[in-house]
C-alpha positions in Angstrom: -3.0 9.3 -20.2 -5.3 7.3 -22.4 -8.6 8.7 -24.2 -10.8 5.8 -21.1 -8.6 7.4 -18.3 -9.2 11.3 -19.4 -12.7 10.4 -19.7 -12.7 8.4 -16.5 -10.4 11.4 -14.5 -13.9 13.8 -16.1 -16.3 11.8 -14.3 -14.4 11.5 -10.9 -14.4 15.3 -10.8 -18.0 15.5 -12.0 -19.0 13.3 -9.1 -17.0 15.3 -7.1 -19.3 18.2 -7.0 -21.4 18.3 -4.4 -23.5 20.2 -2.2 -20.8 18.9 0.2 -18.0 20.2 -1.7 -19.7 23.4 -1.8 -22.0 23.5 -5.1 -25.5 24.9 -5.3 -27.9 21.9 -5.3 -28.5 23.2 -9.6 -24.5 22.9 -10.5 -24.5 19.2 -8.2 -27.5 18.0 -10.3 -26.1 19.1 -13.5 -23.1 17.7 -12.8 -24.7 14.3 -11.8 -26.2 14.3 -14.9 -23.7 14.6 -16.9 -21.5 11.7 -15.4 -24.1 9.5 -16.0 -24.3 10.6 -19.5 -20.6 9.9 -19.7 -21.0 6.8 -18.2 -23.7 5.7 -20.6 -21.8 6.8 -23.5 -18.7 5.2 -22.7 -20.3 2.2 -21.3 -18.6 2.6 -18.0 -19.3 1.4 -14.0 -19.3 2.7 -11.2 -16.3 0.4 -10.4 -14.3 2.0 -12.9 -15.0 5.4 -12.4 -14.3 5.2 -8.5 -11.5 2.5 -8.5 -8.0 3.3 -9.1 -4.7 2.6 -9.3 -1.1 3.5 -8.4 2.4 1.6 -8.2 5.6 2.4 -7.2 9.1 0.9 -8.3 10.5 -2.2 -5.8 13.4 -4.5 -6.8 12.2 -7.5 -5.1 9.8 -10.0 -6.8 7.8 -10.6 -4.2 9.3 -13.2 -2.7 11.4 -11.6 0.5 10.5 -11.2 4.3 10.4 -7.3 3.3 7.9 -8.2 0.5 5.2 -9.3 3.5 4.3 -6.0 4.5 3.3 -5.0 1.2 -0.3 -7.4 1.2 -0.8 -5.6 4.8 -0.8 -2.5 3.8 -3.1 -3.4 0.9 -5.4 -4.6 3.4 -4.9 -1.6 5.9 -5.9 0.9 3.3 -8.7 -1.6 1.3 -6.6 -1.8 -1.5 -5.4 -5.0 -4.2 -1.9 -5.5 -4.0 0.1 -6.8 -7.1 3.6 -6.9 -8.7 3.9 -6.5 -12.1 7.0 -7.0 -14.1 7.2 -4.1 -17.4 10.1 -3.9 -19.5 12.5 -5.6 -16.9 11.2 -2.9 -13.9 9.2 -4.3 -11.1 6.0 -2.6 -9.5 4.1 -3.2 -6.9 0.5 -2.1 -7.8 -2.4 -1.1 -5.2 -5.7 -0.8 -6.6 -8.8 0.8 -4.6 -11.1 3.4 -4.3 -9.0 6.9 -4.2 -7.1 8.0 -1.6 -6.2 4.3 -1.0 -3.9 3.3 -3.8 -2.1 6.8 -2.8 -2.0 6.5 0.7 -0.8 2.3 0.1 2.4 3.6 -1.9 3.5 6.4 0.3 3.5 3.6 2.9 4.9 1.4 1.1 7.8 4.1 0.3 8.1 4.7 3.9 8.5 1.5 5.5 11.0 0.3 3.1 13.0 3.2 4.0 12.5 2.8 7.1 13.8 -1.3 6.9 16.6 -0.2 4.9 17.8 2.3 7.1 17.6 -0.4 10.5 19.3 -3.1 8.7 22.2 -1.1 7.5 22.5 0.3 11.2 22.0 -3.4 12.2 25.1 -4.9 9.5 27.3 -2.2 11.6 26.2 -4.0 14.9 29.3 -6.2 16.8 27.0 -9.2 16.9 26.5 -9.2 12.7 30.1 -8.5 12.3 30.9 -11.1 14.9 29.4 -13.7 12.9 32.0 -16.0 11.5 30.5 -17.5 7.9 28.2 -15.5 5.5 25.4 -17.6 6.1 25.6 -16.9 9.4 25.7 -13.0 8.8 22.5 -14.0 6.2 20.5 -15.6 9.1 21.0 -13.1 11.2 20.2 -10.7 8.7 17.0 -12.3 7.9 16.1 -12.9 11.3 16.2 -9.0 12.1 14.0 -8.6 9.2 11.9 -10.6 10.1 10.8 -9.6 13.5 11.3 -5.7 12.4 8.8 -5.9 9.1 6.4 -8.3 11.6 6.6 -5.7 14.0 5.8 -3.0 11.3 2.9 -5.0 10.2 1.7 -5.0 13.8 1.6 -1.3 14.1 0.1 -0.7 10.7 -3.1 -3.0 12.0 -3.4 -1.0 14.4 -3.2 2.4 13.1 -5.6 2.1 10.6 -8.3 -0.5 12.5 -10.8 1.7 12.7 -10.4 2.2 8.6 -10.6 -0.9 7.1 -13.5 -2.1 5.9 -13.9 -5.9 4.3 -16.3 -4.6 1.6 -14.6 -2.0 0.1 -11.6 -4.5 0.0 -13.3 -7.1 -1.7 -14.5 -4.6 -4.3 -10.8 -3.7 -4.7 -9.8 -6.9 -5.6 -12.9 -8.0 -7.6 -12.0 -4.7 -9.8 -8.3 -5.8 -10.1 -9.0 -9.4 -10.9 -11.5 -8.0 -13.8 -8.7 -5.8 -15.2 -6.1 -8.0 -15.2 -4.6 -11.5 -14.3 -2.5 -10.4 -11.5 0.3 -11.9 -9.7 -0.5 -11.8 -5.9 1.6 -10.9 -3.3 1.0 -13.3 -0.1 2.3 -13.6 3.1 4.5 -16.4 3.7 5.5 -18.7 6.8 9.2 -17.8 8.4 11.0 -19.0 10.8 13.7 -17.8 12.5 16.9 -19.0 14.4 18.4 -16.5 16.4 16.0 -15.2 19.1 18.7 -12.3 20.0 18.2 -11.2 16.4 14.6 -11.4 16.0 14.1 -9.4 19.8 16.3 -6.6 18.3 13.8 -6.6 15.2 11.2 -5.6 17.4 12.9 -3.0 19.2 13.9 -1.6 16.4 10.6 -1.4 15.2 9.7 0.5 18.4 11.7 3.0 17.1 10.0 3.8 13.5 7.0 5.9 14.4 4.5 5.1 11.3 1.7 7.3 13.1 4.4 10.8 12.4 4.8 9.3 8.7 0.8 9.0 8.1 -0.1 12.3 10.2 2.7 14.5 8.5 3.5 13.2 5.2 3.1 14.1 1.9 0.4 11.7 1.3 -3.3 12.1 2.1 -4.0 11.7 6.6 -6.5 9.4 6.4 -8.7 7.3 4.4 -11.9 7.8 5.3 -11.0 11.6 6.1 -11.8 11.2 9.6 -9.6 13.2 12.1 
């Protein structure tokens, strides 16, 4: 950890006591007071005391159907999302105000488990071992993925409407674009060509229960903390 991110990781947990958090209104003052000091003397914002950043390891560049839902859940938990290439290893970065970047990543982990696991149980399926060329077996591969990750992208929308919030987003990426010069990830048009393969995307997707993931995992419930 650098000398700017000690310093910055000081002031978050200055500003995190509170009268809420359960300090007297003397010790929430003084500790005010103090991260403004800090602040002053390091000649730091708001912005970068309360927006941060995680990544986690992909080995996609951004460009495949999987690669979609990662902008979604950016946008679901008012984070940036961008891919950075270090040293050969890719990452996909979310940057926000905390617990978003945290709770982006553990989504992230979990839905592309969660694709992995129905593709594999989809390449076992008679209709992808039926197919006669591997271009065939690639269509209907990508077709599957398609409709399961659009599916996926349907249910995280919904989980979390009543959490995202356009400003806080903006902020995100305002912050991101300051810091660095960042390779987007967008959402691309698809097609597909086999409508049996894309309707057993979906139900597939009916089967991965993200609500269980967000409600029992390891990372933080909810953004805004509301039950």
């Amino acid at each position: 950890m650098t000398d700017t991110n000690k310093i910055t990781e000081r002031i978050r947990k200055l500003m995190e006591m509170t009268v809420g958090n359960g300090c007297s209104e003397a010790e929430a003052l003084s500790a005010a007071q103090k991260a403004a000091a800090l602040m002053r003397e390091y000649n730091l914002t708001i912005d970068t005391v309360e927006i941060s950043e995680k990544r986690t390891s992909s080995k996609t560049r951004g460009y495949g159907v999987i690669d979609d839902l990662w902008p979604v859940i950016a946008k679901c938990t008012n984070t940036s999302c961008i891919i950075e290439t270090v040293g050969g290893l890719i990452w996909v970065k979310y940057i926000g105000k905390a617990p978003g970047p945290e709770i982006a990543c553990y989504l992230r982990e979990v839905c592309e488990r969660a694709v992995k696991r129905e593709v594999k149980i989809f390449h076992k399926s008679e209709r992808y071992r039926r197919a006669r060329s591997r271009r065939s077996r690639r269509r209907l591969s990508h077709d599957f993925t398609l409709a399961l990750c659009f599916s996926l992208a349907q249910k995280l929308k919904i989980l979390f409407s009543d959490q995202m919030c356009s400003e806080e987003r903006e902020r995100a990426i305002k912050v991101s674009e300051e810091r660095l010069k960042p390779k987007k990830l967008k959402s691309r048009e698809r097609s597909y060509s086999s409508e049996i393969a894309f309707q057993e995307g979906v139900s597939a997707a009916d089967d991965i229960n993200l609500a269980h993931a967000v409600n029992n995992g390891q990372a933080p419930r909810l953004i805004g903390g509301n039950a």
